[in-house]
C-alpha angles and dihedrals in degrees: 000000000000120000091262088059091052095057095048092056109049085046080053100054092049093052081053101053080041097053085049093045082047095050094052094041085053097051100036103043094053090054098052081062108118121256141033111285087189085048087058104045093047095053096059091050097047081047096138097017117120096183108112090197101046098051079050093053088045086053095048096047090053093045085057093031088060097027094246090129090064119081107274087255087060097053087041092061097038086060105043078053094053088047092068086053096046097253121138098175125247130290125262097204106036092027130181090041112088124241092238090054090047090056104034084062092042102044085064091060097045106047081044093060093031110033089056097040094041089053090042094051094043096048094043087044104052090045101052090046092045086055093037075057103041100031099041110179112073100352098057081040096055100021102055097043105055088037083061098042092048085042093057088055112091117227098248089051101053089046094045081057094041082047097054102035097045110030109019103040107021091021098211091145137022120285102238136324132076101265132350111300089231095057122099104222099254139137095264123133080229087059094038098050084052103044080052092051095047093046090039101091101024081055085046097048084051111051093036081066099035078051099059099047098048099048083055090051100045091038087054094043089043099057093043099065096038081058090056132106102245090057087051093045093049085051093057095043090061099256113155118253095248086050089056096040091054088054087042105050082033093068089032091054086054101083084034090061088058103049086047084057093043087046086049094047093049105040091094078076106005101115100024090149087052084058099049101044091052081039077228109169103247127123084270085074100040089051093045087049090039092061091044088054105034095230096163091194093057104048088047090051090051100043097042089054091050088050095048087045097056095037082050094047088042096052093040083056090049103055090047105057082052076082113028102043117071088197096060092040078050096056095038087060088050094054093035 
């Protein structure tokens, strides 16, 4: 095994121990929550019945019905068993619907609003710090300031005023939701307008924000490395100025590309507040419903795809700056 392969696969072996500490993480935490998920649900349904011993009999069925009635090792084992079927388990809150249909219709929704807005903002971002950097004067004087201003704003705050300015008080776009509730799911240009209205100010909350923190990033990177000795010392050697700024934003993209990754990896629950303040359908919502309800299912399903999606961002990251990136092939031959 060469010394690349190595590498891969001791990277390999630590997001391993990492996704099992995570599993067990996912099934235990949601269960030391205060309060009786089954107790709730039954409760709305026996609403009006007087019988004592029915609305037992009810309880007990749904305690067997969802396992609760097993030790919490049982049910541990029961569910690491149904994860290597698929099966999450069914919701309390929303039974008899399964946990992988909840989030096979939510994830669409959410890589649509966030894939798009996360890529926007990044792109936008990295060249306008890379410019505030070169170019200095106006730019660095404008740029940087209002980067910083529109990257101090959370999330949640900059869509509650979006919200309010541009639906609720001018109503130039919905209020919340992901299309018109009267509306059947279908390709029509009808279903489609609406499914853009309604994505049009959570995108734009995201990537104004996305927008500020990478052009800080990229505009500090950036002048670091045009600070350092070997630009200097290409100078010096007679190397033209675009040969040097390709090297330069080159080594300053670097710790951009991983937070693009990292971005990537969390956005099944990145802006989960985003999601919740525009009620759009994406995973944010269901996990946000999920921890009102209890529904234990649901909150592992959620969370466990959030924790895959940013192992499997952070190792893809990982493999590929075994290419791109001269410090970490240099290290591989050390240790080779």
């Amino acid at each position: 095994m060469n010394a690349y392969g190595k590498y891969i696969f001791r990277k390999a072996l630590w997001y391993l121990l990492t996704l099992i500490i995570a599993v067990s993480l996912n099934f235990f935490l949601p269960r030391m929550i205060e309060g009786n998920p089954v107790s709730m649900i039954v409760s709305e349904m026996t609403q009006g019945m007087t019988d004592s011993d029915t609305i037992k009999r009810v309880y007990e069925t749904f305690m067997v019905e969802f396992g609760v009635d097993q030790p919490l090792y049982i049910q541990f084992f029961i569910y690491i068993k149904n994860l290597f079927t698929g099966n999450l388990g069914t919701s309390f809150g929303l039974y008899p619907k399964q946990v992988t249909d909840i989030l096979a219709s939510a994830v669409p929704w959410t890589i649509g609003l966030q894939l798009p807005a996360i890529l926007t903002g990044w792109l936008l971002g990295n060249i306008l710090g890379a410019v505030a950097a070169y170019k200095k004067g106006v730019f660095d004087k404008v740029i940087f300031p209002v980067a910083l201003f529109v990257n101090s704003i959370p999330f949640f705050t900059l869509a509650i005023i979006m919200l309010y300015v541009f639906a609720l008080t001018l109503g130039w776009f919905p209020l919340h939701g992901g299309y018109d509730y009267q509306m059947v799911p279908q390709l029509s240009l009808d279903f489609i307008g609406s499914v853009i209205r309604h994505h049009t100010l959570p995108f734009l909350s995201i990537v104004l924000v996305t927008i500020g923190g990478q052009a800080i990033g990229m505009r500090e990177m950036s002048i670091y490395e045009l600070n350092s000795d070997y630009v200097l010392y290409s100078k010096l050697l007679g190397i033209r100025d675009s040969k040097i700024a390709r090297y330069v934003f080159r080594n300053a993209m670097l710790p951009q590309i991983t937070g693009l990754a990292l971005s990537i990896g969390t956005m099944v629950g990145g802006s989960l507040i985003c999601e919740i303040v525009f009620s759009y359908p994406g995973i944010g919502t269901w996990l946000f419903t999920a921890i009102r309800q209890l529904d234990y299912p649901l909150i592992s399903g959620c969370t466990l795809l959030i924790a895959v999606s940013v192992l499997l961002a952070n190792f893809t990251i990982d493999i590929i700056y075994g290419f791109i990136d001269p410090r970490i092939k240099s290290a591989q031959m050390e240790d080779h």
